[in-house]
Each structure stands twice: as C-alpha cells, then as structure tokens.
ZAMARGU-4260 file (C-alpha; in steps of 0.2 Angstrom, whole numbers, plus 5000, padded with zeros to 4 digits):
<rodrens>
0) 4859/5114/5086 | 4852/5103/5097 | 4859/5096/5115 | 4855/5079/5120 | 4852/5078/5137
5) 4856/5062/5148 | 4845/5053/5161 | 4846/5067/5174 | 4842/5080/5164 | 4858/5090/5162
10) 4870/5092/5146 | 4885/5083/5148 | 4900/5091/5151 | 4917/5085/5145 | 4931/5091/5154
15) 4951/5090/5147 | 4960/5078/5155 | 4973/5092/5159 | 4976/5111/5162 | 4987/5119/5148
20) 5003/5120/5156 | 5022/5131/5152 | 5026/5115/5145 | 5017/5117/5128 | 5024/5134/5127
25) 5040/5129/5128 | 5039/5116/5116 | 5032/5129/5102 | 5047/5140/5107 | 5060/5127/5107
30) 5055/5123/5085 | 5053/5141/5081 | 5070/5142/5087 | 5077/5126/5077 | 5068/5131/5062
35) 5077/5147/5063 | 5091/5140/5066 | 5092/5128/5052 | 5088/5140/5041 | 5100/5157/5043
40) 5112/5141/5048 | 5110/5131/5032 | 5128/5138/5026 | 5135/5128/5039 | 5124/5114/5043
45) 5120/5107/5026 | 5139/5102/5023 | 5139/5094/5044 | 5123/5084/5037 | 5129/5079/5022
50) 5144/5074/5030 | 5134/5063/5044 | 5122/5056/5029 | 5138/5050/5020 | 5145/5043/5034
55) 5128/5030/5037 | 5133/5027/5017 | 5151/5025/5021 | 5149/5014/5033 | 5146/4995/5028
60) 5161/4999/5016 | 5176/5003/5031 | 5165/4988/5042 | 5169/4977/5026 | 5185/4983/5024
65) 5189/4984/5042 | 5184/4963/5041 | 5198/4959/5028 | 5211/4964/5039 | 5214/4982/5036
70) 5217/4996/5049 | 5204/5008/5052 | 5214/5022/5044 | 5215/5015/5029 | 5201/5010/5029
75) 5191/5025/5029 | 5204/5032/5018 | 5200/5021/5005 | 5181/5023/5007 | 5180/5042/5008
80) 5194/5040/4992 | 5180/5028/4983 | 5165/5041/4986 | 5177/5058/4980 | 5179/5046/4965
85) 5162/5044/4963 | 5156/5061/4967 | 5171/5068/4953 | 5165/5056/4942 | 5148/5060/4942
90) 5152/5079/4940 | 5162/5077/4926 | 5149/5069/4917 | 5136/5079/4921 | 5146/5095/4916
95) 5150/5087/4899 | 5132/5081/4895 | 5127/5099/4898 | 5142/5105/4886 | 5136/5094/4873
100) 5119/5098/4875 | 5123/5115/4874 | 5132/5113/4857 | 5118/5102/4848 | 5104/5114/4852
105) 5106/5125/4838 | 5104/5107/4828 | 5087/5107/4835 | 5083/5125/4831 | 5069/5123/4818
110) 5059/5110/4828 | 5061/5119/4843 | 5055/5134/4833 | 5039/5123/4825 | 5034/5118/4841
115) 5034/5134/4851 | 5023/5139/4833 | 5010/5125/4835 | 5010/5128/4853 | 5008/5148/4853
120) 4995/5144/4838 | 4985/5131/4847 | 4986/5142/4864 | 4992/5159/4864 | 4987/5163/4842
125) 4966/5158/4850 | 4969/5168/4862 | 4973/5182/4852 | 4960/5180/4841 | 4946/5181/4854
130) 4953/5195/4863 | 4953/5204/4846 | 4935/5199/4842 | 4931/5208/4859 | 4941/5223/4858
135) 4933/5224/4840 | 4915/5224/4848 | 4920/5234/4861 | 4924/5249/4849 | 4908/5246/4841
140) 4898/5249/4855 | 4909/5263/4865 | 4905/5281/4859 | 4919/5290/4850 | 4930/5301/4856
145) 4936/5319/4848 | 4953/5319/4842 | 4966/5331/4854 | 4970/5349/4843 | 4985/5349/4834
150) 4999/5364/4840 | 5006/5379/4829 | 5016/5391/4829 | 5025/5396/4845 | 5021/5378/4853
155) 5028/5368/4843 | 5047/5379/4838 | 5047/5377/4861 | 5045/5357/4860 | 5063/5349/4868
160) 5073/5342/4856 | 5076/5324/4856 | 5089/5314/4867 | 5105/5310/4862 | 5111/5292/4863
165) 5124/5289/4874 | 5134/5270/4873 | 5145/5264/4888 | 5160/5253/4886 | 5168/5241/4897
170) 5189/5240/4898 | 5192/5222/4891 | 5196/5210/4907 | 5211/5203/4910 | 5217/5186/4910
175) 5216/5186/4929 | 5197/5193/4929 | 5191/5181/4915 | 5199/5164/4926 | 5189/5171/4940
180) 5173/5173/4929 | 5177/5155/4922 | 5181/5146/4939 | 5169/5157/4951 | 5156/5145/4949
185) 5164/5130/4954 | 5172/5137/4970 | 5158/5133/4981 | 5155/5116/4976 | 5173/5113/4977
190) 5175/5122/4996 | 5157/5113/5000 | 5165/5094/4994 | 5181/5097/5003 | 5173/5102/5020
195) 5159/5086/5017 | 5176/5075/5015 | 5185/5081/5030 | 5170/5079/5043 | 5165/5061/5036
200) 5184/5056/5039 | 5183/5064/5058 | 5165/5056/5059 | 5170/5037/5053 | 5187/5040/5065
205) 5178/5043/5081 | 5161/5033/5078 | 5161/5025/5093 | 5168/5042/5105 | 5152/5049/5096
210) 5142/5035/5101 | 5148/5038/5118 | 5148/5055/5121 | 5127/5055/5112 | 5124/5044/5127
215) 5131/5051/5141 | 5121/5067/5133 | 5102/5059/5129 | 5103/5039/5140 | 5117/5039/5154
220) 5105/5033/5165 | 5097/5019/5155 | 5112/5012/5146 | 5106/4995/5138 | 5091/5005/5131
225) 5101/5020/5126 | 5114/5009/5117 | 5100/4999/5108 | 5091/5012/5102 | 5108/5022/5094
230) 5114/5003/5087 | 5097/5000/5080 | 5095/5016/5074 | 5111/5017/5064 | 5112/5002/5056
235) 5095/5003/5051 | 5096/5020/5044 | 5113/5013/5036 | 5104/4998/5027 | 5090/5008/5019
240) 5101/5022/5011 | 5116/5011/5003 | 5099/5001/4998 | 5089/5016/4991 | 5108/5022/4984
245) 5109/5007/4976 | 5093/5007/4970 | 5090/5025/4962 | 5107/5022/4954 | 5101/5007/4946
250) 5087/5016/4940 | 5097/5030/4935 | 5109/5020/4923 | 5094/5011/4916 | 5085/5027/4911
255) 5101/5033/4902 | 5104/5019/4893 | 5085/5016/4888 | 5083/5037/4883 | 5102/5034/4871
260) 5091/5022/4864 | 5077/5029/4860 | 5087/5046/4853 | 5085/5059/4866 | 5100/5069/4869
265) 5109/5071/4886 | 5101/5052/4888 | 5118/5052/4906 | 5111/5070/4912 | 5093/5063/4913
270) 5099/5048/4918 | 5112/5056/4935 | 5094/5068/4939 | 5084/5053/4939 | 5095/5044/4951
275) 5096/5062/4961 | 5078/5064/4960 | 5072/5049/4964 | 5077/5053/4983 | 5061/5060/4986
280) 5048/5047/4983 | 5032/5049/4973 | 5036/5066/4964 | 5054/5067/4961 | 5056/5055/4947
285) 5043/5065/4938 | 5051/5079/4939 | 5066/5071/4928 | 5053/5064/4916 | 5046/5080/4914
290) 5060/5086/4907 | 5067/5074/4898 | 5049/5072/4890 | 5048/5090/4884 | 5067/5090/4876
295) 5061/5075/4865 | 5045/5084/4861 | 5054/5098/4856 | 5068/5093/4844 | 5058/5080/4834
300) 5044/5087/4823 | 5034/5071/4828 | 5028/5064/4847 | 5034/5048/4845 | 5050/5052/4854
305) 5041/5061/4869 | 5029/5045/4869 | 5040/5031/4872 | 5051/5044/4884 | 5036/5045/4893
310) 5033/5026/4892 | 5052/5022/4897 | 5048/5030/4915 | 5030/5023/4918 | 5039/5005/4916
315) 5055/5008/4924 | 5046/5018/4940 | 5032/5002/4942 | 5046/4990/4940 | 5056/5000/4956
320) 5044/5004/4965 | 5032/4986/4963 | 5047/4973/4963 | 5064/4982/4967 | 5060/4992/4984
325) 5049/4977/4992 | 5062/4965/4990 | 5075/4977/4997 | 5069/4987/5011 | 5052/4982/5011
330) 5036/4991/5006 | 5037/5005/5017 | 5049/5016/5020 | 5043/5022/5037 | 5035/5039/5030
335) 5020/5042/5026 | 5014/5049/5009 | 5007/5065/5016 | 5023/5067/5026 | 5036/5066/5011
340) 5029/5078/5000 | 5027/5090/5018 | 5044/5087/5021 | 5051/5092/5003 | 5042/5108/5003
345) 5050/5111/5020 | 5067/5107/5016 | 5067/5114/4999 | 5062/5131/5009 | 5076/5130/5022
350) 5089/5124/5011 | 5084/5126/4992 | 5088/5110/4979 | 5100/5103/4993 | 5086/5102/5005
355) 5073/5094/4990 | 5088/5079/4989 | 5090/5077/5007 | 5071/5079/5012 | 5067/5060/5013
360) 5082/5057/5022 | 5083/5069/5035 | 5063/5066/5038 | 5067/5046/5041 | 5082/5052/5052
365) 5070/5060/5062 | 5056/5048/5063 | 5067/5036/5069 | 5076/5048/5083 | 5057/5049/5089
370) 5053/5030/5091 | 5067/5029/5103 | 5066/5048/5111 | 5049/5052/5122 | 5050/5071/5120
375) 5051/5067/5099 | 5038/5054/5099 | 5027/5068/5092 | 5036/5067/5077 | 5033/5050/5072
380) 5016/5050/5076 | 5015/5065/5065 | 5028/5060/5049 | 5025/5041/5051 | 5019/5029/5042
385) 5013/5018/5057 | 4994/5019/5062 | 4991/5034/5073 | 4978/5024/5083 | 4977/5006/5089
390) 4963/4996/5079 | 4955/4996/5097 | 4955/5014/5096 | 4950/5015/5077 | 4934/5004/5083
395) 4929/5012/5096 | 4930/5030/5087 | 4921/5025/5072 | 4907/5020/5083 | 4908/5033/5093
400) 4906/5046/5077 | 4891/5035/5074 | 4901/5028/5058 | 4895/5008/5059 | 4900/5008/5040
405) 4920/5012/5044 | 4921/5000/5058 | 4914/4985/5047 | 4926/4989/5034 | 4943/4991/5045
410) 4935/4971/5053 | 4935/4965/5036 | 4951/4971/5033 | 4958/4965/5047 | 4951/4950/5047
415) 4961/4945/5033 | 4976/4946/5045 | 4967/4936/5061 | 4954/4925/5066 | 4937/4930/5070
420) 4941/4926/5089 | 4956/4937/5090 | 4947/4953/5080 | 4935/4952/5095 | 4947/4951/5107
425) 4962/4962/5103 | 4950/4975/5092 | 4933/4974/5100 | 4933/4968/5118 | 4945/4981/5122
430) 4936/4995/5113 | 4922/4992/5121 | 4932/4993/5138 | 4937/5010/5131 | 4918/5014/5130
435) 4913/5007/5146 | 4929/5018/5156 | 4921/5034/5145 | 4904/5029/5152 | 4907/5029/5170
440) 4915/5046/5168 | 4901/5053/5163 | 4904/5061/5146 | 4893/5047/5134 | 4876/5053/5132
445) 4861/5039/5134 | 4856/5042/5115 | 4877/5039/5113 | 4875/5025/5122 | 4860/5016/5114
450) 4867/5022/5095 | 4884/5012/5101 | 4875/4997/5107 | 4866/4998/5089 | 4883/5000/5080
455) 4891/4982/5088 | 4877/4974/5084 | 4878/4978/5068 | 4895/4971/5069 | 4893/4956/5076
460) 4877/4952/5065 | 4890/4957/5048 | 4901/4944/5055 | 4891/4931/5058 | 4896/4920/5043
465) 4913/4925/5041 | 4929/4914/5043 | 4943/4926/5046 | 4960/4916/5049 | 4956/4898/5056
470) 4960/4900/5076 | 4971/4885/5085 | 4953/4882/5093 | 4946/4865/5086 | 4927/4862/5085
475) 4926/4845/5086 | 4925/4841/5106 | 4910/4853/5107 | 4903/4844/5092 | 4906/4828/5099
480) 4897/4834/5117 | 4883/4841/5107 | 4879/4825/5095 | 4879/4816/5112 | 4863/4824/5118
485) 4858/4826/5098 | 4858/4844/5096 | 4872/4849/5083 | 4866/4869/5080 | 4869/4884/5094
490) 4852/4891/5098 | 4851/4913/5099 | 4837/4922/5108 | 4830/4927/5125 | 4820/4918/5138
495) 4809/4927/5152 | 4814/4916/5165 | 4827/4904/5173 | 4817/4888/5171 | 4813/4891/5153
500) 4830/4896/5148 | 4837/4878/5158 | 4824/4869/5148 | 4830/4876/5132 | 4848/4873/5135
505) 4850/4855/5141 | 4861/4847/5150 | 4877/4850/5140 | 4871/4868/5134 | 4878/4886/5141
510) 4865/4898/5149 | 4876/4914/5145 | 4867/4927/5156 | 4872/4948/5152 | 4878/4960/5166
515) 4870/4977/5171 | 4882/4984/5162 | 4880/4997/5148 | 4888/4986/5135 | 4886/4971/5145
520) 4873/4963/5132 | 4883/4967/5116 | 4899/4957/5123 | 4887/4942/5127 | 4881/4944/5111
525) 4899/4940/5105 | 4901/4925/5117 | 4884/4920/5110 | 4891/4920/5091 | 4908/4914/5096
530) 4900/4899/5107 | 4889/4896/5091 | 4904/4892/5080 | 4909/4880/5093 | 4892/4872/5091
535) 4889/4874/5107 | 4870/4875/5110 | 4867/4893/5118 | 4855/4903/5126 | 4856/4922/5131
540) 4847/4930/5144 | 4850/4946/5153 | 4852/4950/5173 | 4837/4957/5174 | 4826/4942/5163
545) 4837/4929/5176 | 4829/4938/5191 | 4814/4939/5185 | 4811/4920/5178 | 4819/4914/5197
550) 4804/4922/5207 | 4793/4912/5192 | 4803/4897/5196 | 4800/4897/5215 | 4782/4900/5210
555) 4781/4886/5200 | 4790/4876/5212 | 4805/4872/5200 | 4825/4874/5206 | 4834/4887/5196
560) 4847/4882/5185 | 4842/4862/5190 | 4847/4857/5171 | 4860/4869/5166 | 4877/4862/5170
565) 4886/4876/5162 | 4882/4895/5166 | 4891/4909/5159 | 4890/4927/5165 | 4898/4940/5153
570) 4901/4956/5161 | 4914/4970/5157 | 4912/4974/5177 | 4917/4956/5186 | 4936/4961/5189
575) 4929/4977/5201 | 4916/4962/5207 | 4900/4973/5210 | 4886/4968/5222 | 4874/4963/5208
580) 4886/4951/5202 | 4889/4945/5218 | 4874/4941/5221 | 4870/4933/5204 | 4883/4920/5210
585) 4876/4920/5228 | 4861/4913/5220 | 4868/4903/5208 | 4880/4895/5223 | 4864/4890/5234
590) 4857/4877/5220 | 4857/4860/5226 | 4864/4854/5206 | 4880/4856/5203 | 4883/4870/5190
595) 4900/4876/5183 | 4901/4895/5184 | 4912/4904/5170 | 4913/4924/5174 | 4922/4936/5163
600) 4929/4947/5155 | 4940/4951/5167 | 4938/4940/5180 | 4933/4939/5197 | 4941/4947/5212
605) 4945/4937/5227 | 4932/4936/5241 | 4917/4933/5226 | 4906/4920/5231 | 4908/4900/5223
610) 4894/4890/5221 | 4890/4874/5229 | 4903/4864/5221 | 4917/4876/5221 | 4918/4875/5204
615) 4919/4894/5198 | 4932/4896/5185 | 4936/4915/5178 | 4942/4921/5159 | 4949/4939/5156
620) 4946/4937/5137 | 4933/4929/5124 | 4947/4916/5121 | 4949/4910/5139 | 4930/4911/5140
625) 4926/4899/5124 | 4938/4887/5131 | 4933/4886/5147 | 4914/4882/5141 | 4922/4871/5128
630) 4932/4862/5143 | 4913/4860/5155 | 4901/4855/5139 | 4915/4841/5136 | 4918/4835/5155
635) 4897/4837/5158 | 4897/4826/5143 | 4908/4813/5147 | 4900/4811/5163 | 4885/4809/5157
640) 4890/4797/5144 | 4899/4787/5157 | 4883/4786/5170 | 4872/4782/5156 | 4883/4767/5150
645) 4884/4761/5168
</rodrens>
C-alpha cells in the first residue's frame, strides 16, 4: 500500500488521544458481571421488573384516581384490582381458545392431511424421486459385490434365541397425584402473578421514598438535575407504554374480530398473541401472522382463507404503524431498528418468551437512564435512535473518507429542514473548524488536504442554485445599493492585484480577500456564494494575490483599496489574530480612503490593528459576516446617494 508522505518528507503519524487505562477494564468486567447476573438471576428479577414495568402502566390510573378525591390506599388498590382483572381475564380466554381449538382440530383432520400430502409431494415426494434416480445410477456404475456364505449345521443350532418381550405397568395414580399432574402447570404462573401484584402494591405505596432514596444514591449532589431527569424520565416512560398498551390492544381486538370474520378458528387467541407480540416492533407481529396464516392454510382445501389472513395484517400493521403510533407517541420510539431486533435476541436468551415481550421495554428503560447518566451514555449512543454524529461531524468525515457524494446528499437532505445560510453555518463552517483543529495537529496529509479543499468545492458549486428554507435575511437593501450604482448580479473570480480587484468591485461592491489558512479559500468561497444571493457585487482574491497586486499598485502609483469601501477578510485563524492578518489590516489601516473592514470567522482578538477610520467590525459566523457587509454596501450607498443629490 502506498504512504503519502507530507511536505517534510515523513509519514504522518496519528497518535490516540489517550493511553488505555484500568478504567476500560473495569467497565468490561462490571457487564460481564450484570450479564451474569441477570441471567442465573432471572428467577427473581423478571417478576421485580415486571412488577416495576406495571407500576409505570399503573401509574396515571392511581394519579387519576388519587385526583377524584380518593386515598392513596385505595387507590392503588383499586388499580392493581383492575390489572389482576385484566390479567385473569386475559388468561381465561386464552386457555379456553386453546381448549376449543383443541377440540375442533380433528374437524380439520382431512385438510390438514391433504395439505401436508401436496406439500410433502411438491417438496419431500421430488426429493425422493431424484435421490432415487441417483442411487439407481449409482448401482449401475459400482461393481457388484459377492453375496456372504450362508451357515449350516453346527452354526446355525448355536445362534441365541430371540428376546423375550417384557411390558411394564404403572399403578393407576390417585386422586391426589392426577390434581397435582392437572394443576402443576399453572402453579408457577400463579406464584409469579401473586409476587408481580404484591411488589407493584409496595412500589406504587413508596413512589416517592423510591424517588428519594434513587437520589441520594445516583444525584445527592446535583439535586434539581437529579430530580428532573427521574421526573422526566418516569413520566415519559409512563406515557409511551400505557400508549403502546393501548395501542397493541387496539390492534389485537381488531385482528380477532377481522380473523372471526374471515372463518379462522381461535380468531381471540391470534388476536391476545398479536397484542403480546406486537411489543417488539417490526418482527413480532409477524410472528402471530405467521401462525395464524398457516392454521387457515391448513384447514381449508383452498388458499383463500390464508390470503385474506395474510391481507388482514398487512392492512392493520400499516394502518398502526403509519397513522396510529405518529399520532400517539410520535414516529420514533427512541430505538433504533438495529437495536430492537439486538435487544430481542438478547433478552429472549437471558429470560426466554418473557424476555422476547419485555425486550423493547427494558431496552427503552435503559436508553433513557443513559441520556441522564454519564457513565450509560454509551448505551444510548449504542441502542439509540438519535444520530451518533453531529451533521458537523457527518460532513466533515464524509469528506474526510474522500466521500464528496455522501456529504452532498446529507446537504440536500438537510436543507429541506434549514436555509442555505444556516447549513453552511451550523454544518459546514464548523466542519471545516474540525478540519483545520486536525490540521494544525499534524495528522492531515497535504494530498488530504488538497482532496478536502476539492470536496467543498464541489459542495458549494452543487449548492449554488439551491433555495433551502428562506432565511429571515431579506435581499432587498443590497438590491437596492446595487441598482444605485447599476450593477444588480454578484461578480466570481480572481484578480492579480489590489487595484484591479477595486476597479472591478466599485464603490458599493466587497473585496472579500482569503486567509493563509489551509481551508481559508473554500470558506471565502462560501461568503462569495452567500454575498452573491444577496446581490452584492463581489470579488475574491487571495492573501497572497492582495500582496502581490499592492507592490503593482505602488508601481503604478495607485492607492490600494482607494475605491473599495467595503473589504472583507475570511479566515478560520482571526480569533488567535496571526501576524499575517495583522498586518493585512496594518496595511489596510494606513490607506488614506476610508474603508470598512469586516474580519471573520471568528473574530478578532483585542490589540488587532483598526484602519484609518476605526471602522473594523468582526463576525464569528457566515450570518454575522453577510450582515455586516449588507449593513456597509447599504450605509456606503446612502452616502453616496446623499453627496450626489447635494
């Protein structure tokens, strides 16, 4: 691979901005140990999170309850009464669905049986066929074998007899034993509800001792933030799952009643799964229509039942997840996509089908404890759905993977939010300071540089004609200083020397004049452009062209910058005020004219020189700076128009 080299000679070397410390270790041994824990610990923590989840879901019902005068004993009584309800409720039906499902199958025996037939014919009987075809060719081609000698005699009277069959009965269980077989399995649902109901009571009872206690562990020192973050926290968490409850029970009672409809059998079953399911985005929901897709396909000869089963969840997922979920908690619900199927593979390993239900809400509960926590904010970088980089940063690595392509395409996307004037601000005037703070620590190659110059460029040329949102800038006091000196379009390009470039502005024009910077001339560029949709009439030079064309100047016995009224200087250095620039304004302060001085971006730092009038004004971004030249082009105007009436 080849190594570009930079100016001196030397391959660049990029050094971490930090020796690995214990730090990391102990973070990686810190989530082995939780992992663990959650998982040989699953017996006890999946009722203490259920418990808390219910709680956020309980919630707004003791509040409204609390507000029509009741105690808070009751209150929470009545709620937790309300959910067992519920819960029971749900249960019953389920286990009756699946009784009467149970009972109707053999109703459906023959077109179960014709379809596993056309199905083991299409798939399995081809198979067959082909595999027989080869093993048929495959005896024609191997040699023979000789058939084993047959015994006599001796051998065969001494071959063992065969074995005798031996049968093994069970004694007939008691009444006793056959309860126990009956009720087993609903012992541990049971013993699991009754804990969940008993720590949601304790929880609703001591909310605010909870509260407390969480921040005197995690805030005591920061209270206000401490208090905000919990408060935000649980009421936003509280919102989005009665919402998404509400929501996924919605859905579920729609799918039951539209499969009743339509003829499948256990239409409530597929609907409580649906509702169940639908708790992890994207996937679950598909799981239920899976299912309830290949019953109808298997007890009617014909497809048309598994069609429109299939077609009933298309429609009622779009409709959910299109119309129902923005209006209710928005479009996101603050995971990303990657990060909700992640999270229900983990928690389906650490807690089985319990863990596939509560993955999206555990995962949320945790992305939000990292927004407010510093030592999780991992976590929402990681499971988030916010951007993991600013749009500065998105530009500026684009263009620094040489990627022009992917930085024009995230401009015109965000220019769809934003003016043209803010992109170049808030996106590109502060990746190009990113670029310039990795160029003066040496790790930017020169080909790095020069292929990054190119890249804006390209940039600000694709942007040249496009609107973006209109800005609170209006054009029309430029406009008017230009018409009054009869020049309405900006003017682009470079001049050898100060006298030309004063000649070509005029006197309501900009000189705008590029640092010796190493991005210096690409964020002129941009005042040039931005200038240009002001209709201001504009003319760039560089540092270096300035210098140059004032020695012609003096040759030629002609004053520097005698017409230009207005001169801007564009430089990512002016706030460290670096000798060149202060010399630039050295010069420019010692013309006889009086000359308005813009500097930016950045501004200047005190004890830069002023020029003759005094009148040196500084803007930190492109904003400030298009004001400040609209604010001189207008005043030089009005002067002029004023002398020239007089």
């Amino acid at each position: 691979m080849k190594l570009s080299l930079p100016p001196h000679g030397r391959p660049n070397r990029v050094y971490p901005p930090g020796a690995p410390s214990l730090h990391g270790l102990a973070s990686v041994i810190t989530g082995v140990v939780v992992v663990c824990g959650l998982y040989f610990g699953r017996a006890v923590l999946i009722p203490i999170t259920l418990s808390v989840l219910l709680s956020f879901l309980l919630a707004p019902l003791v509040a409204a309850l609390r507000r029509l005068r009741m105690g808070q004993l009751p209150s929470i009584f009545i709620a937790v009464f309300f959910a067992l309800a519920i819960v029971l409720g749900a249960g019953a039906l389920i286990a009756a669905q699946i009784v009467q499902l149970a009972a109707d199958l053999p109703q459906y025996q023959v077109a179960i049986e014709r379809k596993i037939e056309t199905v083991q014919e299409k798939t399995v009987g081809r198979a067959d066929v082909l595999l027989g075809k080869a093993a048929l060719t495959l005896q024609r081609v191997a040699p023979s074998r000789p058939a084993p000698p047959r015994s006599f005699g001796k051998a065969s009277r001494n071959a063992p007899a065969a074995p005798l069959p031996v049968e093994v009965h069970e004694p007939a269980l008691t009444p006793m034993q056959l309860a126990q077989r009956a009720f087993s399995p609903a012992i541990a649902p049971l013993e699991t509800t009754f804990i969940v109901l008993v720590v949601t009571i304790f929880i609703l009872l001591q909310r605010e001792d909870l509260r407390d206690r969480l921040i005197s562990l995690f805030g005591s020192r920061d209270l206000h933030r401490t208090t905000t973050a919990i408060n935000d926290a649980a009421s936003r968490l509280s919102r989005y799952f009665v919402a998404q409850l509400g929501l996924n029970l919605s859905v579920g009672a729609v799918l039951a009643i539209g499969l009743a409809g339509i003829g499948v059998p256990g239409a409530l079953l597929f609907g409580v799964v649906a509702a169940l399911l639908r708790f992890v985005p994207y996937i679950g929901i598909w799981i239920a229509a899976l299912l309830a897709v290949c019953l109808a396909a298997a007890i009617q000869p014909q497809w048309t039942m598994a069609v429109w089963t299939l077609v009933l969840f298309v429609v009622v997922d779009l409709v959910a997840g299109q119309v129902a979920e923005p209006l209710l908690y928005g479009r996101r619900s603050g995971l990303s996509p990657l990060a909700v199927v992640v999270a229900a593979i983990f928690w389906s390993w650490l807690w089985g089908p319990v863990g596939l239900v509560l993955s999206t809400p555990l995962t949320l509960c945790v992305v939000t404890l990292g927004r407010y926590a510093d030592r999780l904010n991992f976590l929402t970088i990681l499971l988030g759905d916010q951007p993991a980089l600013t749009p500065a940063q998105t530009f500026y690595q684009r263009l620094l993977a040489d990627d022009p392509h992917e930085a024009i395409v995230q401009a015109d996307r965000l220019l769809g939010e934003m003016s043209v004037l803010d992109y170049y601000d808030h996106v590109a005037l502060e990746g190009l300071r990113l670029a310039r703070n990795d160029a003066l620590r040496g790790v930017l190659t020169a080909e790095q540089l020069v292929r990054f110059n190119e890249s804006v460029v390209d940039i600000i040329e694709n942007l040249e004609t496009v609107q973006g949102v209109p800005d609170n800038l209006g054009a029309h006091e430029p406009d008017d200083a230009a018409h009054a000196h009869g020049r309405t379009e900006p003017h682009y390009g470079g001049t050898t020397g100060i006298a030309d470039a004063a000649h070509a502005v005029g006197a309501t024009g900009v000189l705008c004049i590029s640092g010796r910077g190493a991005f210096d001339e690409v964020a002129a560029a941009i005042a040039v452009q931005l200038l240009g949709r002001q209709k201001i009439a504009t003319v760039a030079t560089t540092y270096e062209q300035f210098r140059n064309g004032r020695s012609e100047a003096q040759a030629a016995q002609q004053s520097p910058g005698e017409n230009t009224p207005v001169i801007c200087i564009v430089s990512l250095d002016a706030a460290e005020s670096p000798p060149y620039l202060r010399n630039l304004l050295r010069r420019i302060g010692n013309q006889p004219s009086a000359t308005t001085v813009i500097v930016g971006l950045g501004g200047l730092s005190e004890g830069a020189p002023e020029t003759a009038t005094g009148s040196t004004r500084n803007a930190t971004s492109f904003r400030g700076l298009i004001e400040e030249c609209r604010a001189a082009t207008l005043a030089t105007a009005r002067h002029e128009q004023a002398q020239g009436a007089a």
